[in-house]
TORKEDREN-489422 format. One record per atom (N, C-alpha, C): residue in one letter; x negated, y, z. Coordinates in steps of 0.02 Angstrom, whole numbers, plus 50000, padded with zeros to 5 digits. Each point is the difference from the previous one (the first is absolute). Layout:
% TORKEDREN-489422
aXYZ
...
% end
This chain:
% TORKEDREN-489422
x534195636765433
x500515000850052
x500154993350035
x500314994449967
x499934995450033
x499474996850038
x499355001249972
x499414999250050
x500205003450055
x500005008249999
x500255001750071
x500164997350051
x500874997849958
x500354997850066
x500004992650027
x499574996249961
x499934994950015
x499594997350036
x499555007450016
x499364997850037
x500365002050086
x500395002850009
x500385003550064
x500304992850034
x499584996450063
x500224994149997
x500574998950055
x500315007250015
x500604999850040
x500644999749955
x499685004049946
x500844999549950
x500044996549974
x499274996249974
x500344991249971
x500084994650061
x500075000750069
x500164996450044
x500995001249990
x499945005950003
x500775002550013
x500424998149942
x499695001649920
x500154997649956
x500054991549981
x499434997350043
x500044991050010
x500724999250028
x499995001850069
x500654999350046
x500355000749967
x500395005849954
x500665001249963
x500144994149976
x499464998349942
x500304993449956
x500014993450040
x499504998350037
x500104995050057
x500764999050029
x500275007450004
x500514999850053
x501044998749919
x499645004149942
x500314999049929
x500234993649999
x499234994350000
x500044995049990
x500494994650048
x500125000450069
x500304996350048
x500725002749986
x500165003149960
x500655004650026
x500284997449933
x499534999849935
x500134996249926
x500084994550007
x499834994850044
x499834994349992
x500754997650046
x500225003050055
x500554998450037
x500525001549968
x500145004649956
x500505002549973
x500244994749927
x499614998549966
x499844995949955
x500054995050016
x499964995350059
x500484995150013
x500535000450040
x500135005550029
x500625002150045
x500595001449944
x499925002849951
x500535005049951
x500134997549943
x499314996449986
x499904999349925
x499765006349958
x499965003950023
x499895007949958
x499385001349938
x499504993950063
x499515002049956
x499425005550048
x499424998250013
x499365003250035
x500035007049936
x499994999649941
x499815006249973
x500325006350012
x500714997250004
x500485007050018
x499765004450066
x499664997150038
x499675003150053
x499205001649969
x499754996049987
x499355000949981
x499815005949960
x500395001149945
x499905006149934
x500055006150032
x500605001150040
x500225008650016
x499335000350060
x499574993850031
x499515002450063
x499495003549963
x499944992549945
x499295003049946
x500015008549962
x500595000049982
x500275004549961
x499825006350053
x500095000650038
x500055004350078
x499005000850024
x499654995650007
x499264998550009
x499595000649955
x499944996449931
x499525000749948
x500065008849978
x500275006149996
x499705006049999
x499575001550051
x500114999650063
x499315001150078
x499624995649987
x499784995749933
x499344997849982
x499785003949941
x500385003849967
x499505004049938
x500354996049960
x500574998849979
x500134994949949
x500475004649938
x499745000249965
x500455004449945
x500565000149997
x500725005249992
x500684998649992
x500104996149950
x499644999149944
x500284998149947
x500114991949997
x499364997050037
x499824993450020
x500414998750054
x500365003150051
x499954997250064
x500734994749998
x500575003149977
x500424994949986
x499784993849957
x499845000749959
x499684992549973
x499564996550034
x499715000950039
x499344997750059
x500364997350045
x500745002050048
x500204999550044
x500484993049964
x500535000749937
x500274992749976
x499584995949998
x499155000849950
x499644995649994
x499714996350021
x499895003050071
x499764998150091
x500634994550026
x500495003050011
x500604997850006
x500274993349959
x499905000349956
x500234993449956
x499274995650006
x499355000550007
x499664996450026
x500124995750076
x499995004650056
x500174997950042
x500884994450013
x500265002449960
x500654992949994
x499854993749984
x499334999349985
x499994992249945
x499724995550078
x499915002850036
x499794994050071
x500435002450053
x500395005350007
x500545001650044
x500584993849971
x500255000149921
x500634996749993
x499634993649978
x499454997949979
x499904992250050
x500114998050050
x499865003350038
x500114997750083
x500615001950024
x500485003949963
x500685000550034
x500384993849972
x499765000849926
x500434991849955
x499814993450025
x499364999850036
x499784993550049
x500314999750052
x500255006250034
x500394998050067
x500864995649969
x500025006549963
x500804999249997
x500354992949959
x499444998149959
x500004993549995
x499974993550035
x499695001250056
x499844995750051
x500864999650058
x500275006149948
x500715000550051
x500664997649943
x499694997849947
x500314998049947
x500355008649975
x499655004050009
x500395006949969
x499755001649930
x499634996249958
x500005002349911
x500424995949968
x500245003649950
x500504997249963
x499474998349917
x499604993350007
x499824999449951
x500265000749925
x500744997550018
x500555001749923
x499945004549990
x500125007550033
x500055005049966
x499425000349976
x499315001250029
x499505003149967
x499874996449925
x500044993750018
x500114998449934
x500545003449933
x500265002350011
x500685003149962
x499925006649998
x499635005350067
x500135006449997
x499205002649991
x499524994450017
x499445002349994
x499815003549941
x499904994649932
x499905005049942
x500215004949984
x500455003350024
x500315004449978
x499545007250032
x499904996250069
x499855006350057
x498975000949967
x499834994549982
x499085000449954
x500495003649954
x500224999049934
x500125003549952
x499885007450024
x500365001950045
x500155007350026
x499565002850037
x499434996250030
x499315002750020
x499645002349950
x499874995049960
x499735001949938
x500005007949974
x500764999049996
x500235006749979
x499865006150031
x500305001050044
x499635003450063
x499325003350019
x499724994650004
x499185001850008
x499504999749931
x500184999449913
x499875004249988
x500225008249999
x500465002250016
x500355005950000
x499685005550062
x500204993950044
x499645004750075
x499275002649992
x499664993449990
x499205003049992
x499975006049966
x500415002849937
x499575005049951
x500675005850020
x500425000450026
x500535007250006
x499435003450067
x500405007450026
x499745002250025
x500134998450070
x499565000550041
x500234999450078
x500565003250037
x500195006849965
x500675000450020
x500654995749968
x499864996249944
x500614997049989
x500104994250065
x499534997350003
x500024994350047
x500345000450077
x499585006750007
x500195004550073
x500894999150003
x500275003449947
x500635001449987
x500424993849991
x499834996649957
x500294991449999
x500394998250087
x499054999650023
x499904996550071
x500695003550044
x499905007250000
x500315003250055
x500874998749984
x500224999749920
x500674999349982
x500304993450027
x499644994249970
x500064993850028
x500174999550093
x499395002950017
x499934998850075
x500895003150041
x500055006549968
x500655003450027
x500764995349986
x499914997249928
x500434995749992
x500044991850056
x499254998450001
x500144993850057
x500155001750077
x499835005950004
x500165001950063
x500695000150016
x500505002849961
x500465002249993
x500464993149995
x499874995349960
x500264993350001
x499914996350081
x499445001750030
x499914997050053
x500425002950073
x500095007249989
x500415001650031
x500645001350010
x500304999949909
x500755001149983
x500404994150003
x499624996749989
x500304991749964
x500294994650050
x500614999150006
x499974997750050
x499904989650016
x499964999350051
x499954993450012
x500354995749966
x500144993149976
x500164998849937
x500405002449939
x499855003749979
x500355005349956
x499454993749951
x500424998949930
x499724998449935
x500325003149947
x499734996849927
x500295003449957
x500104991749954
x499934995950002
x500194993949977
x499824994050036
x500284994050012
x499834993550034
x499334995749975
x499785001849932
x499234996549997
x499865004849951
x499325000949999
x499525003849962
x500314998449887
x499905006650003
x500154996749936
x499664995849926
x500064997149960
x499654997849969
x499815001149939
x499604998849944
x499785002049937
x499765006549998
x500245003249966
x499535004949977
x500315008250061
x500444997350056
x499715004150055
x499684999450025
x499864994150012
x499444998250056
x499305000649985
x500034999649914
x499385000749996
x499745009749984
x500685003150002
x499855007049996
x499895001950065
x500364998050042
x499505000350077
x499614999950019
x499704994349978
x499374997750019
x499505004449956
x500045003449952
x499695004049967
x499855008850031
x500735000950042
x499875005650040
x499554999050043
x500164993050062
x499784999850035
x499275001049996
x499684996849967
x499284996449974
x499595008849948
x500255003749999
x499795006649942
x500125004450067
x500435002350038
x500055004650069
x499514997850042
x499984992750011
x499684999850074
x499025002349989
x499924997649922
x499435001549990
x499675006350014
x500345004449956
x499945006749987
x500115003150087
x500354998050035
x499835000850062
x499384997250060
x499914995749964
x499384996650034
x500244994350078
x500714996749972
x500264998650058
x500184992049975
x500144995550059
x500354992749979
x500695001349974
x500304993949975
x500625000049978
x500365000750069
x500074999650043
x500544997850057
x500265008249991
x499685005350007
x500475005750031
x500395000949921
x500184996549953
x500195001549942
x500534991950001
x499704997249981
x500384991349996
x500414999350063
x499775001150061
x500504997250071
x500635003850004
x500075003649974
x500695006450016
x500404997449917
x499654998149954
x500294998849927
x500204992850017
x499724994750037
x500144993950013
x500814999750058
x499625002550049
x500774998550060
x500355004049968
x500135007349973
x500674999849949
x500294995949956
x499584995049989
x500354995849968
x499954992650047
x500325000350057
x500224996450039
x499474994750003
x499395001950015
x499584996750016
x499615001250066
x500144993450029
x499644999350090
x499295001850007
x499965007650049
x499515005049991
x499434996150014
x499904996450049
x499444995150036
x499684998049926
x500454996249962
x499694995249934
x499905006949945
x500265004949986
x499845005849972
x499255001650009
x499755000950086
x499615003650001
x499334996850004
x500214991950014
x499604995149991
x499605000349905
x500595000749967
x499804999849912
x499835004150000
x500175005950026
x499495006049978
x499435000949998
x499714997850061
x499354998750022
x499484997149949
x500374995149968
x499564997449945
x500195005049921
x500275001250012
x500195005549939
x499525004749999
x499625002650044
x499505005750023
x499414998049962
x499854991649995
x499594995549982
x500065003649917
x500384999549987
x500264999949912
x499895005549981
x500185004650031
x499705006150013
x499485005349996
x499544998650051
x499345001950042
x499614997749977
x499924991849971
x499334998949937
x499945002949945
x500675000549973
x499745002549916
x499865009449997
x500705002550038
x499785007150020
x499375002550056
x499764995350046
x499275004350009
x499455000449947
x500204993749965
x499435000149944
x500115005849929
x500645001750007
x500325005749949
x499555006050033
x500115000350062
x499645006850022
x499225001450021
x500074992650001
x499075000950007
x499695000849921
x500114996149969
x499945001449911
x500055009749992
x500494999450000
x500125007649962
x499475006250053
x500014995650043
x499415007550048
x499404998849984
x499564996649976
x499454999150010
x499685006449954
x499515001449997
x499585003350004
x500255008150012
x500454999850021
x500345006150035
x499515005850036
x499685004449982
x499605004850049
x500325002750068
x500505001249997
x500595003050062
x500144996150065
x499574990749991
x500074995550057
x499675000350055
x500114998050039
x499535002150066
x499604993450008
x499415000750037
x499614993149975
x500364993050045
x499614994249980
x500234994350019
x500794999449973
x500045003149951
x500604998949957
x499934995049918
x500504994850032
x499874997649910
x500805000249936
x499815004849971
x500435001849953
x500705004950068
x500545000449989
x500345002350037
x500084996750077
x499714995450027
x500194997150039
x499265001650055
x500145002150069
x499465002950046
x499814991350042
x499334998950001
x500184994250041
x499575000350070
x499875008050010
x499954999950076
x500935000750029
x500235003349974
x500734999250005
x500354991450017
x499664996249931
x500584994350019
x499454997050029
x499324998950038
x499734996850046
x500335003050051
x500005003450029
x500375002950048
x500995000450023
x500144999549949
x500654998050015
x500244990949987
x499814998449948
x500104992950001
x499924995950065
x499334999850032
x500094996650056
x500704999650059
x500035005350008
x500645002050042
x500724998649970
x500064999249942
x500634998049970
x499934992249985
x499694999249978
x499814992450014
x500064996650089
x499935003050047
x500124997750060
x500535000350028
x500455007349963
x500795002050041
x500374999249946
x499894994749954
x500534998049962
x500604994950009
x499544993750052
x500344991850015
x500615005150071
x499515005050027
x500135003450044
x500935002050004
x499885003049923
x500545004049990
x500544994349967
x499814995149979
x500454994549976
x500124995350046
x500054998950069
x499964997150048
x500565007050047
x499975003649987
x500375005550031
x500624998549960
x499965000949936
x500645000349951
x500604993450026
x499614994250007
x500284993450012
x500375001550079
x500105005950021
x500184999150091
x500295004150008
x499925008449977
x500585004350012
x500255002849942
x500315005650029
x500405004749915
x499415005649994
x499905001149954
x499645004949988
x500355007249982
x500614998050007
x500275006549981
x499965008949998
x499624999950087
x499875006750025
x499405001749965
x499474996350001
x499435000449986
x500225002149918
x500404996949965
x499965002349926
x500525006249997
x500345001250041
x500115009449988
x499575002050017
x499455000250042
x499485003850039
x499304999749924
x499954994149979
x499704999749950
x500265004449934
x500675000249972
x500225004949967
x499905007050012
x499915002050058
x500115007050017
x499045001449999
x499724995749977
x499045001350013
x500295000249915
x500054997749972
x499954999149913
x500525009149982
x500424999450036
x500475008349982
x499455004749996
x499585000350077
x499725005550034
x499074999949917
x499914995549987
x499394997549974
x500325002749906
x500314998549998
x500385001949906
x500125006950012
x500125003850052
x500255007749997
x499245003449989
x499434995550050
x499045003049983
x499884998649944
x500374994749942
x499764999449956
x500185003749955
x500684999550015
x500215004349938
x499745009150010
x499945002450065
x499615006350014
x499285000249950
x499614995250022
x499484999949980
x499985001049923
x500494998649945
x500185000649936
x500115004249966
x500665003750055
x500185005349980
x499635007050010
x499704999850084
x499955005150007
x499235000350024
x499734997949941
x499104999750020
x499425002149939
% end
């Protein structure tokens, strides 16, 4: 089957374009928001890899594993801009980083071996909840004057770093909304995040490429869970509209754009969770 459709060289033109077009839209957003390229990336993949022949059972794990590949040169190049604008907060990562590896760890062994609907379900719960923060919450609204320390911070960083995996996404759409609640200046938030994706996206693509390999259910040019006609094809473009989107962040509010972005993550968790329930 995948021979089939792969030989049809209009639908892998059309199918090129999608992720081409995935990729510019991941890559702007991810330095515009901080959110993170995957939160867009997973629900496209998630949405495309079945119109290639790709098994249900595999396709959520294919689409994080793709997804958390493609972050490890998107949140380089967003943590290179935003640095260049003095926006990482080297202290924290030092302080919150281990915590957020510990919780990859965790994570991506778990994700790799449950079933693709758990992940589906994770993704779509999470996603409704950030949406919902992005649109309920209002403009400096916090819940304490600095982040807290010891063994919250490092239980945070343990959510953060075990969710974002299992979603196949950077820390920012998880860490940036947990940070400025705690009265932290969003610019330098979304700046650290960026490198948080880093902390991230290495150890969990390699969680999901590990646990897929010799998988029969993959579609070819796949290694272990991770597709890399997928992240040849989207990386480039997020890699180009990343400085893009962090050069945007530094000049206006992004505000509209992130209800408008919430209401794509509402409309995208209601297909997912369909797809779960009623398939």
């Amino acid at each position: 089957m995948f021979a089939t459709i792969l030989a049809d060289p209009w639908f892998y033109a059309g199918f090129a374009s999608v992720l081409l077009v995935t990729g510019a839209i991941a890559g702007v957003l991810a330095g515009l928001l901080g959110v993170g390229g995957g939160i867009v990336i997973v629900p496209v993949l998630f949405l495309l890899f079945p119109l290639l022949g790709v098994e249900p059972s595999v396709t959520m794990h294919l689409a994080v594993g793709t997804s958390l590949a493609t972050i490890i040169p998107t949140s380089f190049m967003s943590a290179r801009s935003h640095h260049r604008h003095g926006g990482v907060d080297f202290d924290l990562l030092q302080s919150w980083g281990p915590a957020i590896f510990i919780g990859v760890v965790i994570g991506g062994s778990v994700g790799g071996v449950v079933k693709g609907e758990v992940l589906t379900l994770v993704f779509a719960t999470v996603a409704v909840l950030v949406a919902a923060n992005m649109t309920l919450r209002k403009e400096g609204m916090i819940l304490a004057k600095t982040l807290p320390s010891g063994v919250l911070r490092h239980a945070s960083g343990l959510i953060v770093g075990m969710f974002s995996v299992v979603m196949g996404i950077g820390g920012g759409t998880l860490s940036v909304p947990i940070l400025t609640a705690f009265n932290y200046p969003i610019r330098r938030a979304v700046g650290t995040a960026s490198a948080i994706g880093l902390i991230i996206a290495l150890p969990g693509s390699a969680a999901f490429i590990l646990s897929g390999l010799n998988n029969p259910g993959l579609p070819p040019a796949s290694l272990g869970y991770a597709n890399l006609v997928g992240f040849a094809l989207i990386v480039p473009a997020t890699m180009l509209m990343a400085p893009v989107g962090v050069k945007i962040a530094h000049t206006i509010n992004p505000a509209n754009l992130r209800k408008a972005f919430a209401f794509f993550l509402l409309l995208t968790s209601l297909r997912m969770f369909y797809s779960v329930l009623f398939s």
